[in-house]
C-alpha positions as CSV (number, residue, x, y, z in Angstrom):
1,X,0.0,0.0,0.0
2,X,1.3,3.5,-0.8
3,X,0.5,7.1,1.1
4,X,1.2,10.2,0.1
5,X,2.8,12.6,2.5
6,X,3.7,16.5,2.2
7,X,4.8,17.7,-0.5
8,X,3.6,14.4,-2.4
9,X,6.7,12.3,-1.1
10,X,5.7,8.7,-1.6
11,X,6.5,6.8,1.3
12,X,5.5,2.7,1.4
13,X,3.8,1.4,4.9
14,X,6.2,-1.1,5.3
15,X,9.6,-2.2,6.1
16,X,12.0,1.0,6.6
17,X,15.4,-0.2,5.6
18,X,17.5,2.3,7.6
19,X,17.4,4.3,10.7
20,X,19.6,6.5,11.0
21,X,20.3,8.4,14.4
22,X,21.9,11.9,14.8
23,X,23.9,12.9,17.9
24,X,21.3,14.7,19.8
25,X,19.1,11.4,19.3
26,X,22.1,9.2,20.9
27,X,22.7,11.6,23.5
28,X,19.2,11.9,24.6
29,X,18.7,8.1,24.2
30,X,22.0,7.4,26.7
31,X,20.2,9.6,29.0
32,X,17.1,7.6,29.3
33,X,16.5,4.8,32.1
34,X,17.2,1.3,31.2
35,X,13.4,0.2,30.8
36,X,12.6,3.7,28.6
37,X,15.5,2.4,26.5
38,X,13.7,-0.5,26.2
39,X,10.4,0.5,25.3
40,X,12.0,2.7,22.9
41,X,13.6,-0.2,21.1
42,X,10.4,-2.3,21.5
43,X,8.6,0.5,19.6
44,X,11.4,1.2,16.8
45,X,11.3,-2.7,15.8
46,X,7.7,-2.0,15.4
47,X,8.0,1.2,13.7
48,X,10.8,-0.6,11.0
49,X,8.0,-2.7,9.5
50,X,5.4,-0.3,9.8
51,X,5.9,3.1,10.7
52,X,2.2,3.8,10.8
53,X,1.4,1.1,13.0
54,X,-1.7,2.0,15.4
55,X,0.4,1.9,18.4
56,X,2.8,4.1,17.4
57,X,0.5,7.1,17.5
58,X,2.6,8.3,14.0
59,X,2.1,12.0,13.2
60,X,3.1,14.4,11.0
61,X,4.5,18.2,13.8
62,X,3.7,21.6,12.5
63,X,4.9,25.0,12.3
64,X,8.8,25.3,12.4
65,X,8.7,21.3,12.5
66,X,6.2,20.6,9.7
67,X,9.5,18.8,8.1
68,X,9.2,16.3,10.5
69,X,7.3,13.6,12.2
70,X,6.8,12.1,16.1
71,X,5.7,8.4,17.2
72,X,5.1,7.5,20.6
73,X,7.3,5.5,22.9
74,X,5.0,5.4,26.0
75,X,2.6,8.0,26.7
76,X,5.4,10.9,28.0
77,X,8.2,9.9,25.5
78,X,8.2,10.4,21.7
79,X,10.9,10.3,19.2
80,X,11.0,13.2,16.2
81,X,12.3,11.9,12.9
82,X,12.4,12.9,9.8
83,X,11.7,10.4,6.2
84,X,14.4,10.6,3.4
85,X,14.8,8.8,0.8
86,X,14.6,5.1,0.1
87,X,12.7,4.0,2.9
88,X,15.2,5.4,5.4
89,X,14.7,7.8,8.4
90,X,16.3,9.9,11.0
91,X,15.7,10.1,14.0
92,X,16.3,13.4,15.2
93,X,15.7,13.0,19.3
94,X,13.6,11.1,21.7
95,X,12.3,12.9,24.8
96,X,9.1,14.6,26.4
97,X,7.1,17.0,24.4
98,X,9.5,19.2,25.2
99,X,11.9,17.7,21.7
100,X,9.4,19.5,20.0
101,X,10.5,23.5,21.4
């Protein structure tokens, strides 16, 4: 199945091929407690095969972010990415709502 995101970007439901992580995300990830970690991995397994998976809570920020997109980790933590191309994403940073300021 295909979707259609801004600016017309085809992106395919399924199977991401590559996340990629920028230093902020590692930094805030080495911050987290053990089980957060956890969770967090737990939810980006899920998010590799389908990143619009009900559980994820996927959606697309706005304003200064509307480049970029959030899924849940638990219901405090998110992580902010970003698509590219190829079925590959960045993840940007994983925190509170407060990644999004």
């Amino acid at each position: 199945m295909k979707i259609f995101l801004k600016e017309n970007t085809p992106i395919f439901m399924r199977n991401i091929t590559k996340v990629k992580l920028s230093s902020r995300f590692k930094k805030s990830f080495r911050k987290l407690p053990s089980n957060l970690q956890k969770k967090a991995v737990k939810k980006t397994n899920i998010f590799r095969s389908n990143p619009f998976h009900p559980s994820l809570e996927t959606h697309s920020l706005s304003g200064r972010l509307k480049k970029c997109w959030a899924f849940s980790v638990d219901k405090k933590y998110r992580i902010k990415f970003i698509f590219l191309r190829d079925k590959k994403v960045l993840f940007l940073d994983i925190g509170t709502h407060d990644i999004y300021k």
